[in-house]
N, C-alpha and C positions, 0 to 999 in steps of 0.2 A: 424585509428581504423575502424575498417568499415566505409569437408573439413571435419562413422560407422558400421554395419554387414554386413559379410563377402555372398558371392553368387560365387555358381556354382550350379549343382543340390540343388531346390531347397529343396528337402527332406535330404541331406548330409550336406547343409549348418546350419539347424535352429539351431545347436547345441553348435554353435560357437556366436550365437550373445549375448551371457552373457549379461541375460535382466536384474543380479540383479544391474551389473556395467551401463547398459542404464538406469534405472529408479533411480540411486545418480546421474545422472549426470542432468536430466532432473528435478529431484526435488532441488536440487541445484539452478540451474539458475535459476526456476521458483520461488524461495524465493528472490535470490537476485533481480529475475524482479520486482518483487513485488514492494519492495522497490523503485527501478527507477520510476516505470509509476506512473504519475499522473494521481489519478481516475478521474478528472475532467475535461479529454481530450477532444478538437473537435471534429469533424467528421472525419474519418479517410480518410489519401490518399492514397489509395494500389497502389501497384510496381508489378515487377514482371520480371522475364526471363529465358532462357535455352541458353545454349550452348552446342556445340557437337565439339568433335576435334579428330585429330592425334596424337600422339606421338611418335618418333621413337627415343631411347635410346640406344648407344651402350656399349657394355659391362654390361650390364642389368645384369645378372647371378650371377655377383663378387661383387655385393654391395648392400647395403639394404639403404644406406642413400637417402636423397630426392630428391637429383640432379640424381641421376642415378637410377632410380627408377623400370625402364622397360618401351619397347613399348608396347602399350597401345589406347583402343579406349576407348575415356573420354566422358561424358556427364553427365551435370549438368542443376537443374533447383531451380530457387530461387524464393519466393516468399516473402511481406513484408506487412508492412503499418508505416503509419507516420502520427506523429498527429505536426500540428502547424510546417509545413518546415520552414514559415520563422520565426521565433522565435528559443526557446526555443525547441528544435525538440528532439522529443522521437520518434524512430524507434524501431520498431521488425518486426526480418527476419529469417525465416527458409532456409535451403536449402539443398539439398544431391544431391548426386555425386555417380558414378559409374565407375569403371577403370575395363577394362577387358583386361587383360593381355594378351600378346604373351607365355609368357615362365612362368609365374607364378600365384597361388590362385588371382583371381579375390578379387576386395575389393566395398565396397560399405560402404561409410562414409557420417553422416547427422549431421547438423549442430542446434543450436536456440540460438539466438545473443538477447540483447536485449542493445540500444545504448540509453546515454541522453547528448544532446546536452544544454548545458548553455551559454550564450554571454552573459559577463560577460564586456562590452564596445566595443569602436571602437576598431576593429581589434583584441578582445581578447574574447579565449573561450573555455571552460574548457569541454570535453567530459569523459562518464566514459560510459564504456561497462561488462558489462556481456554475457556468453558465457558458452556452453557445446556443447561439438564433439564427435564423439565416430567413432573407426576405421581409425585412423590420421597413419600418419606416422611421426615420431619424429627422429632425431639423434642417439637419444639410443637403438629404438625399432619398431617393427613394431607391428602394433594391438593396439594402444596407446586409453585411452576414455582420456578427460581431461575438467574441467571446470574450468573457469577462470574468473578473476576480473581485470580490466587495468583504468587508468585515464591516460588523457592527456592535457594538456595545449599547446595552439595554441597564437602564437602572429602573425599578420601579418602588416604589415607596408609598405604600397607603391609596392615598387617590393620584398620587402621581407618579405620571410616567415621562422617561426623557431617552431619548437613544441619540448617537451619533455613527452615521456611517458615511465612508469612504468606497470607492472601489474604482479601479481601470476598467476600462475597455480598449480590444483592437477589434477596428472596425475595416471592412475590405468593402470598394463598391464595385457596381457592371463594372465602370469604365477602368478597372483596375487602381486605382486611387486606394492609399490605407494611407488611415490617421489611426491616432493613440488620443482617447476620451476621457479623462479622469473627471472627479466629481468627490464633494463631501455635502453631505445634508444631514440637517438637525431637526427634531422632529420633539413633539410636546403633548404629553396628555393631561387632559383632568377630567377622572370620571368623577359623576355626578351621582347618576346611578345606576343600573340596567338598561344597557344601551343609552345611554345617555350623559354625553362627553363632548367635549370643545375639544380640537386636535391644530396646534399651528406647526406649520414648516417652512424652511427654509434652504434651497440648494446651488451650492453656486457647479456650474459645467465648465468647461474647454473642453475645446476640440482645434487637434495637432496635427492638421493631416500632408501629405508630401506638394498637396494641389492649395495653392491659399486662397482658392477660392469657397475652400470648404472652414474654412479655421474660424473659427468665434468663441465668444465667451456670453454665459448668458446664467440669469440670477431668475430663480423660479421662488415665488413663499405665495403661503395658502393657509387658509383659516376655515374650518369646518363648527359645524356641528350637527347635532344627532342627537336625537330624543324618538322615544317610541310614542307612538299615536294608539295600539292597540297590543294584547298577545304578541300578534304575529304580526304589526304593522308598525313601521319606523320610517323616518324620514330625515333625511341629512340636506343642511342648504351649508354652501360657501361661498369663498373667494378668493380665486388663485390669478394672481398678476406673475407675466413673465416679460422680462426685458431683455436684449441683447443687442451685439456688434458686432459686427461681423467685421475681420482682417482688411480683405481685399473687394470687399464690395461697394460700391460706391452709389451715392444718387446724386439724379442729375445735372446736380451745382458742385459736384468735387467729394463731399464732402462722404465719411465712412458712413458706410448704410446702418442705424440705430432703429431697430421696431419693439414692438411690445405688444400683447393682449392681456387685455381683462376680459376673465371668465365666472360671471358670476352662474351659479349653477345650483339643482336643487334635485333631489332624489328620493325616489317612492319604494319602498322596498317592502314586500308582503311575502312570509310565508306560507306557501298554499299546504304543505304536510311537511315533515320530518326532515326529507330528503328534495324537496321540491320547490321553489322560490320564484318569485317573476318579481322585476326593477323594471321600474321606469325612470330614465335620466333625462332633465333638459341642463343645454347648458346655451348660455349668447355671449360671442365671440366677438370681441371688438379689438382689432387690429388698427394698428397706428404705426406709423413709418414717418421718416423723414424725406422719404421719396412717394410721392401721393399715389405713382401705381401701385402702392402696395396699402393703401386705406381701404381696410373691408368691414363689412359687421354681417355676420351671420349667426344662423341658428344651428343647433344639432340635439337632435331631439331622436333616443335610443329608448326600445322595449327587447326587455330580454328574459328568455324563460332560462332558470338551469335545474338539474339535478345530480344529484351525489350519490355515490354508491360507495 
């Protein structure tokens, strides 16, 4: 468990940032944060970082889902605090992000997480988060606000590890549209040694919305792994298949629209100091449908500097 309005002219743009769907989503969280933090916290430890990256997407134009999203120069910066890391750890973290497109409206999406950490024994520990985004890109839609509730339970034992988490989401779009997103995923470690681990997962989604053209169910699982090449040099390759159905969609011959992608994918990651890192990620998109306008295969090939303070 621990990504809002929209920018191009910025006089063209204010009109788009639907402040009355940014302030349920921001009062939202800040009740259920409420709840989370304990008033009687430490002293706090602030965090902090930015990144900036590449993106080069091909076939960008033909799909609005998240894998194929468009080229794009990205930059993000986050910032946070934590009270009591080694305990019982309550975090809160803001962050936003800015995508500016090659070929399409520029997006700018901002984030406020609020996380609580319980150790609950050796090796065991129960996390629950709160959350509100606004300007996300979803499966169903683009322009998505969403706030949300998740728990998670962590067991870890020797070399392994296992969590299971659960969480809601409500999600609001432009066209005024809200669905209810629930999800549970499971998730697998075996460290081997130092950075170096096999990770599988599995999630299944819905989405419940008042429009059924937005409504599906969709089964996401992925298998990693990760080994270091050097000090400061590691590499992680996978393979993550996702499938879904959509309610009310239909292709050509009648029949409920069913697609899927395999993304097999591979990633460079180099510490350059302490606080400073650059990734290189490829990944190739192979899109399958039962309606053939929707068979694509593309590339998305991402370089990213970050640093931490």
């Amino acid at each position: 468990m621990t990504a809002g309005p929209r920018c191009g002219s910025q006089a063209g743009r204010q009109a788009g940032f639907r402040p009355r769907f940014r302030v349920r989503i921001v009062a939202m969280t800040a009740v259920i944060a409420g709840g989370l933090a304990n008033p009687a916290l430490a002293a706090p430890d602030p965090y902090g970082g930015v990144s900036v990256g590449g993106v080069y997407s091909s076939d960008a134009a033909r799909t609005v889902d998240e894998e194929l999203d468009g080229s794009a120069i990205v930059g993000r910066a986050y910032a946070g605090v934590q009270f009591d890391p080694a305990g019982d750890t309550t975090q809160i973290e803001v962050s936003s992000g800015y995508y500016g497109y090659t070929t399409r409206e520029d997006r700018w999406t901002n984030r406020l997480a609020v996380d609580q950490l319980v150790r609950l024994g050796d090796g065991v520990q129960l996390g629950i988060e709160a959350a509100g985004s606004t300007d996300i890109i979803t499966l169903e839609r683009r322009g998505t606000d969403q706030a949300s509730l998740a728990g998670q339970l962590q067991v870890e034992r020797s070399d392994h590890r296992a969590a299971l988490e659960t969480g809601l989401r409500r999600r609001w779009y432009e066209d005024g549209a809200k669905s209810w997103a629930p999800y549970v995923e499971a998730s697998y470690r075996y460290r081997i040694g130092s950075w170096h681990n096999v990770v599988a997962t599995v999630r299944k989604e819905w989405t419940e919305a008042d429009r059924d053209t937005l409504d599906y169910e969709r089964l996401i699982a992925g298998a990693y792994y990760t080994r270091p090449l050097a000090r400061r040099t590691r590499v992680r390759a996978g393979l993550v298949h996702r499938r879904w159905t959509w309610d009310q969609r239909f292709a050509p011959g009648g029949d409920t629209r069913r697609e899927r992608l395999w993304i097999p994918q591979a990633r460079l990651m180099h510490g350059l100091s302490r606080d400073d890192s650059i990734d290189l990620d490829y990944r190739r998109v192979l899109r399958r449908s039962n309606d053939d306008r929707f068979d694509r295969d593309g590339n998305r090939l991402t370089l990213t500097f970050r640093h931490a303070f």
